[in-house]
C-alpha positions as CSV (number, residue, x, y, z in Angstrom):
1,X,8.8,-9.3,-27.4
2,X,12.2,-8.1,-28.6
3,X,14.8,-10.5,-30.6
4,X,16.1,-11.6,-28.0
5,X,13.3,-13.7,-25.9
6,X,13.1,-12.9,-22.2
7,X,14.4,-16.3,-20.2
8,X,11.8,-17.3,-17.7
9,X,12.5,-20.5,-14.9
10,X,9.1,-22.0,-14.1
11,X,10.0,-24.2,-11.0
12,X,6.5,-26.2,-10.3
13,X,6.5,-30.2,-9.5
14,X,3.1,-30.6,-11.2
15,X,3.5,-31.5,-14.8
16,X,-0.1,-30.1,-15.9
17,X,1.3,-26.8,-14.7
18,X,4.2,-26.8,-16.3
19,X,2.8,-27.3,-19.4
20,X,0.1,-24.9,-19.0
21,X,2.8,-22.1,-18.2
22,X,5.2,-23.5,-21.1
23,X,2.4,-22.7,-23.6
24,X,1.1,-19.7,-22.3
25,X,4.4,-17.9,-22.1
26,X,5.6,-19.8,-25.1
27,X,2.8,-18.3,-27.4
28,X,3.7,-14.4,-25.6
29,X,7.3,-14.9,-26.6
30,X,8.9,-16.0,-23.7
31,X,11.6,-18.1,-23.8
32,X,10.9,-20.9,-20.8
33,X,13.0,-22.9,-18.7
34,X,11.6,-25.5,-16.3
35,X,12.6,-27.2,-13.4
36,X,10.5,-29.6,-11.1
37,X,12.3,-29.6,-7.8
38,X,14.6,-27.2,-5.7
39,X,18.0,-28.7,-7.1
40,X,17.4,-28.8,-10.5
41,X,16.0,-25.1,-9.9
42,X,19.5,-23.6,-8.6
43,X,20.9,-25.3,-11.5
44,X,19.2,-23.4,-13.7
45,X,20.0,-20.1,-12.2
46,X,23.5,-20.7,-14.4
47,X,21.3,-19.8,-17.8
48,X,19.9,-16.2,-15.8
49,X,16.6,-16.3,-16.1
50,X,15.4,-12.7,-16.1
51,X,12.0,-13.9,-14.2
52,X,10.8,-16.7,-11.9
53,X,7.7,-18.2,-11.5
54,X,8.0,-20.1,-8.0
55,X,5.9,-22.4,-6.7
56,X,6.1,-22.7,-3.2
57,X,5.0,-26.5,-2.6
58,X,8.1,-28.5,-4.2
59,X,9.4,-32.1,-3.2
60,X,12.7,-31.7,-2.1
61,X,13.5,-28.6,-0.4
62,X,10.9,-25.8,1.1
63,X,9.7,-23.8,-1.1
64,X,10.8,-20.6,1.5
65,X,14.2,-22.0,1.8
66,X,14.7,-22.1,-1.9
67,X,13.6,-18.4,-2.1
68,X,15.8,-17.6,0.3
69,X,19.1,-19.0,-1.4
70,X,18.0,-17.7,-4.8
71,X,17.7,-14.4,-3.1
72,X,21.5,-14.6,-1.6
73,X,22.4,-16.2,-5.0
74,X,20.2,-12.9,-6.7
75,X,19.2,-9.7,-5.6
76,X,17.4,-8.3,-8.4
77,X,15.9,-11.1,-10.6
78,X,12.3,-11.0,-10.3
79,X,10.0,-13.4,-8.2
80,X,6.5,-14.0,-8.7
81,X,5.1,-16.7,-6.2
82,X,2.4,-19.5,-6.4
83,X,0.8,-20.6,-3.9
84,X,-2.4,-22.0,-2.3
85,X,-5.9,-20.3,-1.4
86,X,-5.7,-19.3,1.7
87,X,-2.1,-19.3,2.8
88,X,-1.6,-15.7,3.8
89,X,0.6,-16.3,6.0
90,X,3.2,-18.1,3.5
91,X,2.2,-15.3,1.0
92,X,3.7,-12.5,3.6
93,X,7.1,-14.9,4.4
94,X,7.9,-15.0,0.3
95,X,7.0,-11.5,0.2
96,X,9.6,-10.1,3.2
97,X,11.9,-12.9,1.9
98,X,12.5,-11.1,-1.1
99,X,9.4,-11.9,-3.6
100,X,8.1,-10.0,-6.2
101,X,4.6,-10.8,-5.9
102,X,2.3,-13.6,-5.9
103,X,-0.6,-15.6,-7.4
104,X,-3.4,-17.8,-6.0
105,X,-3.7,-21.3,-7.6
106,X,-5.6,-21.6,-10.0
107,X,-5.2,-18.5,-11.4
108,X,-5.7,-17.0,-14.9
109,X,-2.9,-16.7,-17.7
110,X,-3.7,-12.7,-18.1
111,X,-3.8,-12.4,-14.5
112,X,0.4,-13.8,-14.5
113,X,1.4,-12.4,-17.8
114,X,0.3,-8.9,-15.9
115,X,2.0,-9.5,-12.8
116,X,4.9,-10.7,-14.8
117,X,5.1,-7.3,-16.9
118,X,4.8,-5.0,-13.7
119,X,7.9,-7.2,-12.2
120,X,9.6,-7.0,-14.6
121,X,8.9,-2.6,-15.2
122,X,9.6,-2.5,-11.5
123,X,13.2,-4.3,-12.1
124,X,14.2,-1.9,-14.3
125,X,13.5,1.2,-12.8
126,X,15.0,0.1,-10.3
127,X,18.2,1.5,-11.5
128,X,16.5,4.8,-11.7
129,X,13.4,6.3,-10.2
130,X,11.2,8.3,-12.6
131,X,10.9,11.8,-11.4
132,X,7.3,11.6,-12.4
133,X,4.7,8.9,-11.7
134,X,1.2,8.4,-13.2
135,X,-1.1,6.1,-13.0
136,X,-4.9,7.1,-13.9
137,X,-5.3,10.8,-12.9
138,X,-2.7,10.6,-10.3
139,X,1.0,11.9,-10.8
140,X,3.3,11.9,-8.4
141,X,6.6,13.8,-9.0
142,X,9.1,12.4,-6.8
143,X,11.8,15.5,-7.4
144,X,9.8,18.4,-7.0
145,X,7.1,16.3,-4.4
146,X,4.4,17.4,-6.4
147,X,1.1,15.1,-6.2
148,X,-1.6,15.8,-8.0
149,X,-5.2,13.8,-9.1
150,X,-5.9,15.7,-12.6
151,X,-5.1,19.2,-12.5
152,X,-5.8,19.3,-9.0
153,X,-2.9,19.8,-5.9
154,X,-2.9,17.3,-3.2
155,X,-1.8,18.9,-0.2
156,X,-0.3,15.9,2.0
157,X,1.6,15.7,5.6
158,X,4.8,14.7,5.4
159,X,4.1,11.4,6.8
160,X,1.2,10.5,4.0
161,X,3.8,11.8,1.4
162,X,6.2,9.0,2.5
163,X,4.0,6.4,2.1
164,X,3.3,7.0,-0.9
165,X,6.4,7.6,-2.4
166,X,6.6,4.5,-1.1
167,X,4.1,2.9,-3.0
168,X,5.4,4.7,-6.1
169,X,9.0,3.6,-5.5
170,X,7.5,-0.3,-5.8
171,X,4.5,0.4,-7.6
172,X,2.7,-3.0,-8.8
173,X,4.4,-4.4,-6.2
174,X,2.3,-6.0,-3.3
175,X,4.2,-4.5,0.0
176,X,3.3,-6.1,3.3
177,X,2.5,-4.6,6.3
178,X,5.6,-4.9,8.3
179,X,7.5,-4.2,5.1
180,X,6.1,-0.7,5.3
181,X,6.1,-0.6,9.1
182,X,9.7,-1.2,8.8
183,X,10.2,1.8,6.1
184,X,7.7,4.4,7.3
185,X,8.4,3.7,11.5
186,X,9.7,0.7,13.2
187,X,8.7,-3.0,13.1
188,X,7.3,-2.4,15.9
189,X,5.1,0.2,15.6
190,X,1.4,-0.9,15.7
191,X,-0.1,-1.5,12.1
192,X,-3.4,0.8,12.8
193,X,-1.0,3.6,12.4
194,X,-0.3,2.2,8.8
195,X,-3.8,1.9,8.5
196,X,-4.8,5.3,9.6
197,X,-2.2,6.5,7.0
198,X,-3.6,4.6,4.3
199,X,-7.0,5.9,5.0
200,X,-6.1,9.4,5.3
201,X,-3.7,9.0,2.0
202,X,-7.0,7.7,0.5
203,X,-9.2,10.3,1.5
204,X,-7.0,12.8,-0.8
205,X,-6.1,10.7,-3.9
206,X,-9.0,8.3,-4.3
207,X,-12.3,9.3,-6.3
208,X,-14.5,7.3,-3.9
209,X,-11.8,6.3,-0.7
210,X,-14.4,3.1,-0.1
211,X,-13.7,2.0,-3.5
212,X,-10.2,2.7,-3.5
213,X,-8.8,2.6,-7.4
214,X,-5.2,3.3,-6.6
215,X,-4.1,1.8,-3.7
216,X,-5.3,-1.1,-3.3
217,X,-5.4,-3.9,-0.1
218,X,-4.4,-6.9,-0.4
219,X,-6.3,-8.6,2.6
220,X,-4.0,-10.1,5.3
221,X,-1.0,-9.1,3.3
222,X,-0.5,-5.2,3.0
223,X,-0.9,-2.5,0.0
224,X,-0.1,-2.7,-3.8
225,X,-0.2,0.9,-5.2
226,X,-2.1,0.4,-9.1
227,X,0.8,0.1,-11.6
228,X,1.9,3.3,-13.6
229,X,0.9,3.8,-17.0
């Protein structure tokens, strides 16, 4: 960590998690702010946390609703979601709402420190692509639209490049499925053309496309593209 500590707000109404989180992050560096309801949350927003570690089920106001007003409050400050097994359908609203990403209660202290670190990469550049991506043996170079897996060319249609230029623009970042509807077509464009794309894209990049290393589904949500190196 650098001099100055990096100011995460852990907004959670359960005590025992709020502890856990303060420790973890304490012990990496971070400096950590906590709030246990909505209100006290936006309060907080005054000392500008530069992450957010959101749990959906609070007390006083819905958990969506809150992400929606720290979104209108702040575009850019990164959002990583908790929520419970099996909500997929909550995970995809904080996602179009303006999330970050998300994690499955319980989950495992490695497991957020990494999802806060991509975040948190994907913040910053932000404010200015790379030209060239890698991740593993694939590069992507996003000036001259180069794509390569080692030292070999990938030859893709202009349609498989945009996706994943895509996927490079938010790599680590899970992207739903209307998210890249929306980008690539229309919302209303049937998802099995996304997923004919995907396949195809997989076909050319991945080692073994059944076992796909680099991008990767995130069942009943969309596509997270491995984060770069």
């Amino acid at each position: 960590m650098s001099a100055n500590p990096i100011k995460v707000l852990v907004i959670d109404d359960e005590p025992p998690i709020r502890k856990l989180l303060r420790m973890g992050l304490s012990t990496q560096g971070y400096d950590v702010l906590e709030a246990s309801n909505g209100k006290v949350a936006l309060e907080k927003l005054a000392e500008e946390p530069a992450l957010i570690i959101l749990d959906l089920g609070l007390p006083d106001i819905q958990g969506h609703e809150l992400l929606r007003t720290i979104r209108a409050r702040n575009e850019s400050v990164p959002i990583v979601v908790l929520s419970s097994r099996g909500d997929e359908a909550g995970k995809v609203q904080a996602l179009d709402l303006g999330a970050d990403d998300y994690l499955t209660k319980p989950f495992g202290m490695d497991e957020l420190l990494a999802r806060m670190r991509a975040a948190l990469r994907h913040q910053l550049q932000i404010k200015g692509e790379r030209p060239v991506f890698r991740t593993g043996d694939l590069s992507v170079d996003l000036v001259r639209r180069i794509v390569k897996v080692g030292e070999t060319d990938v030859k893709l249609s202009p349609k498989e490049y945009d996706l994943l230029r895509v996927l490079v623009q938010h790599a680590g970042k899970v992207l739903t499925h209307r998210f890249l509807l929306r980008e690539l077509w229309d919302e209303l464009t049937d998802a099995q053309y996304l997923r004919v794309y995907v396949r195809q894209l997989r076909q050319k990049i991945e080692a073994d496309p059944e076992r796909p290393q680099y991008v990767l589904t995130e069942t009943g949500i969309g596509y997270r593209l491995k984060a770069g190196d």
